[in-house]
C-alpha positions in Angstrom: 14.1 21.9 18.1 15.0 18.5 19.4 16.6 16.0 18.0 13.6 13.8 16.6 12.3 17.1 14.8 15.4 18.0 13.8 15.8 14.4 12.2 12.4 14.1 11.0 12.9 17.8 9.3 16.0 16.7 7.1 14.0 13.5 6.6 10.9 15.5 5.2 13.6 18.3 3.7 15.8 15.6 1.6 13.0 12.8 0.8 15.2 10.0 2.2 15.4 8.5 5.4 18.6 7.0 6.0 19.7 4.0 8.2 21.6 6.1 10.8 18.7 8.5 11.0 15.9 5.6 11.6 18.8 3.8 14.0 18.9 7.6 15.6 15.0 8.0 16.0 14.9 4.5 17.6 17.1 5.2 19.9 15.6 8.4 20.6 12.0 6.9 20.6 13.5 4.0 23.1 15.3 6.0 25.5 14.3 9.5 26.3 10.9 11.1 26.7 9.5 13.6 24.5 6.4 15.6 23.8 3.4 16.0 21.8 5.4 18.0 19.3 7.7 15.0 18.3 5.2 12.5 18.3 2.8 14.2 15.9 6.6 14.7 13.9 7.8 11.0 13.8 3.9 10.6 13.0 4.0 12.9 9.7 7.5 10.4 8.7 5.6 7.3 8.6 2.7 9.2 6.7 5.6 10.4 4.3 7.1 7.4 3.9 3.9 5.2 3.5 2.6 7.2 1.1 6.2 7.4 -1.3 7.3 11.1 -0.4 10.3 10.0 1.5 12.3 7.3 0.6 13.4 4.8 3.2 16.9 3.5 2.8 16.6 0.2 4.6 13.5 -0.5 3.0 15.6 0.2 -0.3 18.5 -2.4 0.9 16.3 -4.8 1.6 14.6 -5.0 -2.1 18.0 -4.7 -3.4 19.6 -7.1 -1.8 16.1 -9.8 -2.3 16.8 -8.6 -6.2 20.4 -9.9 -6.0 19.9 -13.2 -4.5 16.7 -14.2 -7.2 19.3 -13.0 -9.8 
């Protein structure tokens, strides 16, 4: 497995897709070429995540920390 699936499995796995892990499928995304396979995987994240099955920590941050300047 490469490392997109095998970041986009622990994403799926845990529910929760942290900022190191996005920062790590950028860079992945950016720099290197991959296949079919972990397209339609990085696909089935956003899917997850749109949809509330994974949770996205700096989507999470970013609410917290609007919540903490209107407070």
């Amino acid at each position: 497995m490469t490392l997109i699936g095998t970041i986009v499995g622990k994403a799926l796995a845990t529910g929760y897709l942290t900022v190191e892990a996005e920062e790590l499928l950028r860079q992945q995304l950016q720099m290197t070429k991959y296949g079919l396979e972990d397209f339609e995987a990085f696909i089935t994240l956003q899917k997850e995540v749109m949809e509330g099955r994974v949770r996205h920590q700096a989507l999470e941050l970013l609410r917290s920390s609007k919540c903490s300047v209107a407070a």
